[in-house]
N, C-alpha and C positions, 0 to 999 in steps of 0.2 A: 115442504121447503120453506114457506113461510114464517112457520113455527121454530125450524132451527135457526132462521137468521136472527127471528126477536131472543130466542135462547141464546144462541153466541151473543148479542150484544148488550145481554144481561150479564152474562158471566164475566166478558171482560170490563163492564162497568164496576163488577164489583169486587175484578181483580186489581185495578188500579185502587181501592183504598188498603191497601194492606201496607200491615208494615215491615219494616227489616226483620224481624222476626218470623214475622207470619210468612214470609216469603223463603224463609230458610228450613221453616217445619216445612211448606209443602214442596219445597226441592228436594227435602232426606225424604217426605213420603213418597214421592214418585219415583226417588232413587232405591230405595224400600221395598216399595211395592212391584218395580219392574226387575228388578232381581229374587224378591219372596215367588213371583209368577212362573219366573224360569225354573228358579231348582223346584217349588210346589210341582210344575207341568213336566220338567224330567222325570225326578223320580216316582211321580204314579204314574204318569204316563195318561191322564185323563185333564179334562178342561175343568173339572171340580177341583182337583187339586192343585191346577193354577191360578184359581179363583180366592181357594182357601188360602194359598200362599202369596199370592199378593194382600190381599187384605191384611195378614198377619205382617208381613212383610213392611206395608205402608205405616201400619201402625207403630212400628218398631222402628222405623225409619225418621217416621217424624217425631217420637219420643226424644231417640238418638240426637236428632237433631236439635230439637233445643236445650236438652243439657248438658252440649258441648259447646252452646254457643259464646262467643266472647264476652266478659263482663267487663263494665267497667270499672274500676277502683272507686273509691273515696274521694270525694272533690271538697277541696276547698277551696271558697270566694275571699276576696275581698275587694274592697274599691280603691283607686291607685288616683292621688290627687293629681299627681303629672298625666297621665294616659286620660282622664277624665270619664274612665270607666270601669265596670267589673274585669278583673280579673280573675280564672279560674284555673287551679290548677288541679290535675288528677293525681293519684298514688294509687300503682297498680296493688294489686290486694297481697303477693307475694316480696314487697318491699318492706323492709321495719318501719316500725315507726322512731321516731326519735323524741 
C-alpha cells in the first residue's frame, strides 16, 4: 500500500509537467488504446488479444493524435511606438500571402 501511494504521487508529479501536446498524444492514446482493447478482446475472444489490441490501438491513437493536432500559422512581430510594445500577429497557414 505504501509503495502505491509513493507510485501515484510520482506519477502525478510528473503528469503535471507536460505540455499541450503531450497531454493530447496521451488522451488519443488512451482513447486508442481503450477502443484497440474492445474490438482486440471481441473478436478473439481472449485477454491476449485485448492486450495486443490496446497496445496497437494506443499506439495509433497517440500517433493519430499528434498529427491532427492544430498548428499555428507564421507570426509576424513588430514593435508599435503608440502601444509601447510587441505586437504579434499570426496568418493561418491556408491564407495567401500578399
Amino acid at each position: 500500500m505504501n509503495r502505491f501511494m509513493i507510485l501515484s504521487a510520482l506519477c502525478l508529479s510528473l503528469g503535471a509537467c507536460e505540455t499541450a501536446r503531450d497531454q493530447r498524444m496521451a488522451q488519443g492514446a488512451m482513447i486508442g488504446g481503450t477502443g484497440g482493447a474492445i474490438i482486440g478482446g471481441v473478436t478473439t475472444g481472449s485477454a491476449q488479444g485485448a492486450v495486443v489490441g490496446g497496445v496497437a490501438g494506443a499506439a495509433i491513437g497517440a500517433v493519430g493524435a499528434d498529427l491532427t493536432r492544430p498548428r499555428q500559422g507564421k507570426k509576424r512581430c513588430y514593435y508599435s511606438d503608440t502601444q509601447q510594445r510587441e505586437i504579434c500577429n499570426y496568418r493561418q497557414q491556408d491564407q495567401p500571402q500578399y
